[in-house]
C-alpha positions as CSV (number, residue, x, y, z in Angstrom):
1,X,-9.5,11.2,18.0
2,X,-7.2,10.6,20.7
3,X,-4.2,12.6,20.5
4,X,-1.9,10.2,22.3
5,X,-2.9,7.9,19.8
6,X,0.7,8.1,17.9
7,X,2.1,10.2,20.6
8,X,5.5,10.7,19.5
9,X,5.4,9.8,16.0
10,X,3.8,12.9,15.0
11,X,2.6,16.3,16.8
12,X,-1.5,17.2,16.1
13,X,0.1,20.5,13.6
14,X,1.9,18.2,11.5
15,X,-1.1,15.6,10.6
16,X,-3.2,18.8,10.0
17,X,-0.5,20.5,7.8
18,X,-0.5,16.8,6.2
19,X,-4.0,16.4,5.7
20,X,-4.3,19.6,4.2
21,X,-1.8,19.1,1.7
22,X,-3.0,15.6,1.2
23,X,-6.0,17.5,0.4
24,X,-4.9,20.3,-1.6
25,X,-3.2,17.5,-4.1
26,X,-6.5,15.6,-4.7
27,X,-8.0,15.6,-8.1
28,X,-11.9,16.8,-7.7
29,X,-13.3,13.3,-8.2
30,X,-11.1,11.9,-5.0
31,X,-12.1,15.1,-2.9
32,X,-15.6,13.7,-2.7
33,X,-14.4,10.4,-1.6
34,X,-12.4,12.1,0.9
35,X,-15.4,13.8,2.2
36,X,-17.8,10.6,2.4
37,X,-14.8,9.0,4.5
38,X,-14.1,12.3,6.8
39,X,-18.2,12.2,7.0
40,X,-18.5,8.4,8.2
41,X,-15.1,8.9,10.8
42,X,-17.5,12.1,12.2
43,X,-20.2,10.2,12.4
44,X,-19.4,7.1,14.0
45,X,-19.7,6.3,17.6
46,X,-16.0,7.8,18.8
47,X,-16.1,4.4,21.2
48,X,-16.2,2.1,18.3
49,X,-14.2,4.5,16.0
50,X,-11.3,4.5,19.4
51,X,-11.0,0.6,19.3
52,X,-10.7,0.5,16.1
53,X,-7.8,3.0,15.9
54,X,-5.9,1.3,18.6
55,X,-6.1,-2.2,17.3
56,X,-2.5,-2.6,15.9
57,X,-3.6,-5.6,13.6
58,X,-6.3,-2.7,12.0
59,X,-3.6,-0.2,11.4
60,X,-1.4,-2.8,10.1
61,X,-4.1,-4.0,7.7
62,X,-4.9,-0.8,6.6
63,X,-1.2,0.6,5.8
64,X,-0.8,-3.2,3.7
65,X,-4.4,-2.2,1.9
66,X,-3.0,0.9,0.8
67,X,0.1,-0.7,-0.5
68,X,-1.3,-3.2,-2.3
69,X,-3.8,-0.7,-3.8
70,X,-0.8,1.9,-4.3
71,X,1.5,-1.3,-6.4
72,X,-2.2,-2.8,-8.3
73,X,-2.5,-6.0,-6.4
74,X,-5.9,-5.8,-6.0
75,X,-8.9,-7.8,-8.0
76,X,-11.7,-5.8,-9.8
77,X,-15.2,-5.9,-8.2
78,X,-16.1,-7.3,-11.1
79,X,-14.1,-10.4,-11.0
80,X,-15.4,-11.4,-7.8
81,X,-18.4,-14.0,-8.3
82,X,-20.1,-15.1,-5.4
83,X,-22.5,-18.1,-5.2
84,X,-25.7,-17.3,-3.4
C-alpha cells in the first residue's frame, strides 16, 4: 500500500500498533475472516487494489458500510429474493 495514502492522518507505526490490537481483540471465529480479507488485499493486483484505495467515493462507502453494519441497518441474505 501506498504510504502517502493518508499521509498525515496517521504515521505507518500507528496503523500497525492499530491493526494489531484490532487483531488481538478478535474473537477466534472473526480472526479467520480477517485472514481471508488480509489474503485477498495480498493477493490482488496492487494496481487495481491502488485505485481502489484512492477513490474517495470507495472509502466513503466503506466507512458508511461499516456503520450501518456497526448500528444493524443491514437486510439478512436471506431476505433478499432475486428473480432469475
Amino acid at each position: 500500500m501506498d504510504e502517502t495514502l493518508n499521509e498525515g492522518i496517521m504515521d505507518l507505526s500507528e496503523i500497525k500498533n492499530k491493526i494489531e490490537g484490532a487483531i488481538k481483540a478478535l474473537p477466534p471465529q472473526k480472526l479467520k475472516i480477517a485472514l481471508d480479507f488480509l489474503e485477498d488485499l495480498q493477493r490482488s493486483d496492487e494496481e487495481e487494489t491502488r485505485m481502489l484505495l484512492n477513490d474517495p467515493g470507495f472509502m466513503e462507502d466503506y466507512r458508511a458500510a461499516k456503520d450501518d453494519i456497526r448500528t444493524g441497518q443491514t437486510i439478512k441474505w436471506e431476505n433478499i429474493r432475486r428473480d432469475v
